[in-house]
C-alpha positions as CSV (number, residue, x, y, z in Angstrom):
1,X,-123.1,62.9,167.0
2,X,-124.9,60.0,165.8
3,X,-128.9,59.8,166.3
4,X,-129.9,57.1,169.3
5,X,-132.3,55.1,166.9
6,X,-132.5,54.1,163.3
7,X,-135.6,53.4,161.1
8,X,-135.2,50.6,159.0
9,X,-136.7,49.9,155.7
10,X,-136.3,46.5,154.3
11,X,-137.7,43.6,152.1
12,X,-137.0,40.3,150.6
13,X,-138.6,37.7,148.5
14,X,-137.5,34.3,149.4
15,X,-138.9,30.9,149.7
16,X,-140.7,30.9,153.4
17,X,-141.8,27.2,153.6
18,X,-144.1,27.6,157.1
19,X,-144.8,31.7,157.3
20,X,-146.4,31.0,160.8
21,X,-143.5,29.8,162.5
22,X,-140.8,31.6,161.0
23,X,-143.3,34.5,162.6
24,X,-143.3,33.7,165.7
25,X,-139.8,33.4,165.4
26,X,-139.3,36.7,164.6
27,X,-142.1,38.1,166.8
28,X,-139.6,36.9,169.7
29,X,-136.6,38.2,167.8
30,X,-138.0,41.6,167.6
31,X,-139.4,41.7,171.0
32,X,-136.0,40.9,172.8
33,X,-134.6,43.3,170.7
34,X,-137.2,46.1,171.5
35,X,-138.0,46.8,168.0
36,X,-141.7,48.4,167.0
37,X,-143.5,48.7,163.7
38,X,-144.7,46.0,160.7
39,X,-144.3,43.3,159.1
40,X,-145.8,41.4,156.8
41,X,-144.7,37.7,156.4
42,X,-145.9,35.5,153.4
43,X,-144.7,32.4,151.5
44,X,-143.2,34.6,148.9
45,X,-140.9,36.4,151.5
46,X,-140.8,39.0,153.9
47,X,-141.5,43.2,153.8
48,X,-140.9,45.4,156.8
49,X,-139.9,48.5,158.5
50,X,-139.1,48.9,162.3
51,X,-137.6,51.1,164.5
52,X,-135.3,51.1,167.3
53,X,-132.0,51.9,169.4
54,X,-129.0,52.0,166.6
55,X,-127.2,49.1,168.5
56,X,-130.4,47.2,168.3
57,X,-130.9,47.6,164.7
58,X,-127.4,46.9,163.4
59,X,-128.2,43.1,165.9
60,X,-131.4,42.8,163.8
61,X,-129.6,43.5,160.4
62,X,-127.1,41.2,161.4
63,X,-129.4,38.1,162.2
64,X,-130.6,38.5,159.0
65,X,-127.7,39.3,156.8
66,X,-126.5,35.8,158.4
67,X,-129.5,33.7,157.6
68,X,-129.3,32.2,154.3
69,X,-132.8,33.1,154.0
70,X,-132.8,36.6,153.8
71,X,-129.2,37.3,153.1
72,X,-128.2,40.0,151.0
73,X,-131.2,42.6,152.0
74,X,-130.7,46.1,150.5
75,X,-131.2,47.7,153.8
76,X,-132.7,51.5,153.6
77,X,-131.8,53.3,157.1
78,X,-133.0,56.5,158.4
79,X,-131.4,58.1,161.4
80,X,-134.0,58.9,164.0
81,X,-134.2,60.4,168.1
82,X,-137.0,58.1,169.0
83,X,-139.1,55.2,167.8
84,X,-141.6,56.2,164.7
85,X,-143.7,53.5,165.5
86,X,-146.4,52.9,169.0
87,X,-146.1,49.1,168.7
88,X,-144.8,45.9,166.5
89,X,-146.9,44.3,164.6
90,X,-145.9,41.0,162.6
91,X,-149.0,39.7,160.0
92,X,-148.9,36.6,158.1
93,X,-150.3,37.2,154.4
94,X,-151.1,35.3,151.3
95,X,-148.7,38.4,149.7
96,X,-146.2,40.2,151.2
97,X,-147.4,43.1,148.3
98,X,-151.4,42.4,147.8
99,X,-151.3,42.7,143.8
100,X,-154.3,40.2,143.7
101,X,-153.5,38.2,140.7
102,X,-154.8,34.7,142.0
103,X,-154.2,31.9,139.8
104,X,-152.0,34.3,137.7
105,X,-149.4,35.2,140.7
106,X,-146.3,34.5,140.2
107,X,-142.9,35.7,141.7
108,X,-140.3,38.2,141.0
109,X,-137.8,35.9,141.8
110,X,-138.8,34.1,138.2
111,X,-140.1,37.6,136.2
112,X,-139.3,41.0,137.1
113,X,-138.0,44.2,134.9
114,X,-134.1,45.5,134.9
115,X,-133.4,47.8,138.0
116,X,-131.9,50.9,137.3
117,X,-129.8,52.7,140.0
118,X,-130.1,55.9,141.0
119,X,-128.0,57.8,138.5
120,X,-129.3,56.0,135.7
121,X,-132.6,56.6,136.5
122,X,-132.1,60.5,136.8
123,X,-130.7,59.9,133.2
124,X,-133.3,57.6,132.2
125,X,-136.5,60.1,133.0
126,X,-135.2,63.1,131.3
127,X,-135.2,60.8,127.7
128,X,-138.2,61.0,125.3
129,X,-140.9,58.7,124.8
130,X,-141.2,57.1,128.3
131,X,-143.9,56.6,130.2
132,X,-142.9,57.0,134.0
133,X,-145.9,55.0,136.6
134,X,-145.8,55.9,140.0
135,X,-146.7,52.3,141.8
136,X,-148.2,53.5,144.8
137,X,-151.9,54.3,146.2
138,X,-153.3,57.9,145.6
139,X,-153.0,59.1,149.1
140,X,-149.5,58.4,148.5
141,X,-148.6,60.2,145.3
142,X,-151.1,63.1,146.6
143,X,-147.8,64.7,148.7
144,X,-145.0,63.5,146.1
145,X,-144.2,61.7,142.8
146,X,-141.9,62.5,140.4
147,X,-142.3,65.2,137.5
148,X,-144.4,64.0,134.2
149,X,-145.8,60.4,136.3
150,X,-148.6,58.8,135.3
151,X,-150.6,58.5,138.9
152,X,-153.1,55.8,138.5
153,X,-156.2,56.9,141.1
154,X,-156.1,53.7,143.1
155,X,-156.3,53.2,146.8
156,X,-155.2,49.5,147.0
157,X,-152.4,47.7,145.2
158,X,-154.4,45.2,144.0
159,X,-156.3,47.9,141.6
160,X,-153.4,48.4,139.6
161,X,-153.9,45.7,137.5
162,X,-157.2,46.5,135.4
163,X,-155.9,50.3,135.3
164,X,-152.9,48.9,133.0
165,X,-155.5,47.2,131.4
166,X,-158.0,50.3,131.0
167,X,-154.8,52.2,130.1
168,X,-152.6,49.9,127.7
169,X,-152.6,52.0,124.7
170,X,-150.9,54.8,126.1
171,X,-148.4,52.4,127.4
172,X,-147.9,50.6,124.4
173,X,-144.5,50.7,122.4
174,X,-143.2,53.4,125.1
175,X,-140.3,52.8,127.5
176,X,-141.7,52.1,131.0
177,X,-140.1,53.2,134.2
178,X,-142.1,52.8,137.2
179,X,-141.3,53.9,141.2
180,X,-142.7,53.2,144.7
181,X,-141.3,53.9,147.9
182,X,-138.4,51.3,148.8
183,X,-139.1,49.3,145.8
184,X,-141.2,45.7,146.8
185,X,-143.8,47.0,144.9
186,X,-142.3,47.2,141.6
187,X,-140.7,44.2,141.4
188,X,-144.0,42.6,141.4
189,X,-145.8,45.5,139.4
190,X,-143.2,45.2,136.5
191,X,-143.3,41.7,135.9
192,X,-146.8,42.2,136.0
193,X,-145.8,44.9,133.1
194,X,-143.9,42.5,131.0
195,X,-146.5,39.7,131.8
196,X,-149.0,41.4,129.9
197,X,-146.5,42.1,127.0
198,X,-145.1,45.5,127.8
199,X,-141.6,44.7,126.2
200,X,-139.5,48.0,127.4
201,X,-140.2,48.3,131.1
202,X,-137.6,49.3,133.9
203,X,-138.0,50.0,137.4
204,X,-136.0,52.2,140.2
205,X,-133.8,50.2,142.2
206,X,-134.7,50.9,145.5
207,X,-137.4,53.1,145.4
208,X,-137.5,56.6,146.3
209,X,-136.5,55.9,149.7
210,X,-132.7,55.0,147.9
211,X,-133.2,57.7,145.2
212,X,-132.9,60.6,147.8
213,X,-130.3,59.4,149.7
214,X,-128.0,59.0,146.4
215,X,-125.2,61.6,146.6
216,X,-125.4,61.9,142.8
217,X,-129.0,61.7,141.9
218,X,-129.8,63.9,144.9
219,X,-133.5,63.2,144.5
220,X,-133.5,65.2,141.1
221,X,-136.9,65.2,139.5
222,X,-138.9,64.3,142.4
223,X,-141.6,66.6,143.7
224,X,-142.9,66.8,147.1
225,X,-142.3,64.5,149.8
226,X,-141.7,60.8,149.9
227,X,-145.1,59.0,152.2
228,X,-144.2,56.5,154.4
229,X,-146.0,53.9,156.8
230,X,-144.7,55.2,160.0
231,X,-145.7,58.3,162.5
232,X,-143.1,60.8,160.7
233,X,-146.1,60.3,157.1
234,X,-143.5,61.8,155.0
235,X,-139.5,62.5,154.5
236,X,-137.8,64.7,152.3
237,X,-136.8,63.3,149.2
238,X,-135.5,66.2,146.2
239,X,-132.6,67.7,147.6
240,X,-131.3,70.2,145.4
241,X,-132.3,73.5,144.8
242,X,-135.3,72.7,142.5
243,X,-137.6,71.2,145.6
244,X,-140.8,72.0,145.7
245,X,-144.1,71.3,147.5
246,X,-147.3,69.6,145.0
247,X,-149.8,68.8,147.6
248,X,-152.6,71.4,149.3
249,X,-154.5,72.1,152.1
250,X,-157.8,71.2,151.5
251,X,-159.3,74.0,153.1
252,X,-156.8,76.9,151.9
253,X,-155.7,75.5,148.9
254,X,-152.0,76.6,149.8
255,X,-149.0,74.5,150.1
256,X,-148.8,71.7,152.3
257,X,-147.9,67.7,153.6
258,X,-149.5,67.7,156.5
259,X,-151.4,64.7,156.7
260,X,-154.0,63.9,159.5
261,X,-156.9,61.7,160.2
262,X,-160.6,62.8,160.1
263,X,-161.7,63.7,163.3
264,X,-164.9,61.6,163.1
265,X,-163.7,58.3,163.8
266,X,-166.4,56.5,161.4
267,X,-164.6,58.5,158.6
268,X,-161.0,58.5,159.7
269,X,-160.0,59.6,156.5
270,X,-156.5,60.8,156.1
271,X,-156.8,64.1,154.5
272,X,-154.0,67.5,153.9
273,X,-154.4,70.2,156.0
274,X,-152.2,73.2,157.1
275,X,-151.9,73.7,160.6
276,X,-153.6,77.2,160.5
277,X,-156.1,75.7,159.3
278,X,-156.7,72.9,161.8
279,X,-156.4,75.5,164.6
280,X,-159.0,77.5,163.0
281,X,-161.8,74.6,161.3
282,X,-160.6,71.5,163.6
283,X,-159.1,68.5,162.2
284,X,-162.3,67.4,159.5
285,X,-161.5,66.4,156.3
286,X,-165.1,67.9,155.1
287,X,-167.3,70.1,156.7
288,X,-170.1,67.0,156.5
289,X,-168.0,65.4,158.5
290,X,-167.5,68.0,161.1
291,X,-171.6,68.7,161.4
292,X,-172.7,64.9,161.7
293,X,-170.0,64.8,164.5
294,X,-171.1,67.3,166.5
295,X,-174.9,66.7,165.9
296,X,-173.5,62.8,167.4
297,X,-171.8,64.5,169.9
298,X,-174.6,67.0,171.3
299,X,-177.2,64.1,171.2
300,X,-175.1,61.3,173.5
301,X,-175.4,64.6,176.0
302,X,-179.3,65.5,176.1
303,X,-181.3,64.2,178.7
């Protein structure tokens, strides 16, 4: 029996000569179609994921398979019972992937590496000399990457950059493969590569997201679980007998991917913890944060 509602994971870069009205377009789109989650809109094109009745989301696939604009989208679609999102949310940006190059942007449309599919890349990272680059932020890579990557401690984008910078001679004369989730990222991040005169540099075609869902590459190689933007934080990517979990709870040290937000709201960190242990120390990503909230909270209650 097929699932009532899909999850769909989507991008494209395209010419979007007035981002604020082809947003409100789509706001109304989306809204008469009942879809939640986000979007972010920009003159370079468009990057989303939403959720929604099945019927719903093969309409919205459809309206944009048939607009010139954003025809041919490489649509990434997860079965789901429900909506993974509280609420739609459509932002117009300066970037539809905040790489922060100013004067120095530019777009994949013009400069970006050779995709490899699936099985190719589960060739391609068992060869030596490469240098695999996971392309995401830290929090990201903290509950799954792929074996051997390179994971650059950023928590923006826009870092990533000055650590190729910081980093070049261990990238130099190696064969690059980089990875992020559904694969927006690295088209900008590995024309950025080749940009800076990394000759040899390939990326994933489709991100991880496509990589576990290949019936041949089976999401070889890949550790963990994949992190994405929506309320389900992270979906199974490795599907053969060599899965296995990389991330820990932060209070037991043992196995986990449960991700949850610091209690104290001026925190709010997002932080790994296994649910034994939230039942037992409460849901703080340090005990700092659990004393200063209950001092906060037993001082808005004395007389």
């Amino acid at each position: 029996m097929n699932a009532p509602f899909e999850v769909l994971l989507y991008y494209k870069y395209c010419r979007i000569s007035d981002p604020d009205a082809y947003a409100d377009e789509h706001r109304k789109l989306c809204y008469q179609l009942g879809l939640k989650g986000r979007i972010l809109i920009a003159a370079e094109g468009i990057n989303g994921t939403v959720s929604g009745t099945a019927k719903n989301c093969e309409k919205y696939r459809e309206v944009l398979d048939e607009d010139p604009l954003t025809a041919e989208i490489a649509w990434k679609i997860d079965p789901s019972e429900e909506h993974v999102f509280a609420k739609l949310s459509i932002k117009v940006r300066d970037e539809v992937v905040t790489l922060g190059l100013a004067e120095e942007d530019f777009s994949p449309e013009e400069l970006t590496a050779t995709h490899l599919k699936p099985a190719e890349w589960k060739e391609a990272i068992k060869e030596d000399n490469i240098v695999l680059i996971d392309a995401r932020n830290d929090y990201e890579w903290e509950v799954g990457r792929f074996e051997g990557a390179m994971l650059p401690p950023v928590a923006s984008f826009r870092d990533m950059p000055k650590w190729v910078r910081d980093h070049r001679d261990e990238l130099e004369g190696k064969k690059i493969l980089t990875y992020c989730t559904g694969g927006i990222r690295c088209e900008k991040f590995s024309g950025f590569l080749l940009k800076e005169g990394l000759e040899d540099v390939y990326q994933l075609d489709g991100g991880i997201v496509t990589y576990g869902k290949d019936p041949e590459a089976k999401g070889e190689g890949f550790e963990g679980e994949c992190y994405v933007f929506d309320e389900r934080l992270t979906v199974p990517v490795n599907r053969t007998e060599g899965a296995k979990l990389v991330s820990t709870c932060v209070s037991c040290g043992l196995p986990s991917i449960r991700y949850r937000n610091c209690l104290w709201q001026p925190c709010n960190a997002q932080f790994i913890v296994c649910e034994e242990c939230e039942e037992k120390s409460g849901r703080y990503c340090d005990p700092i944060c659990e004393e200063v909230h209950r001092m906060g909270t037993a001082a808005e209650f004395t007389p």
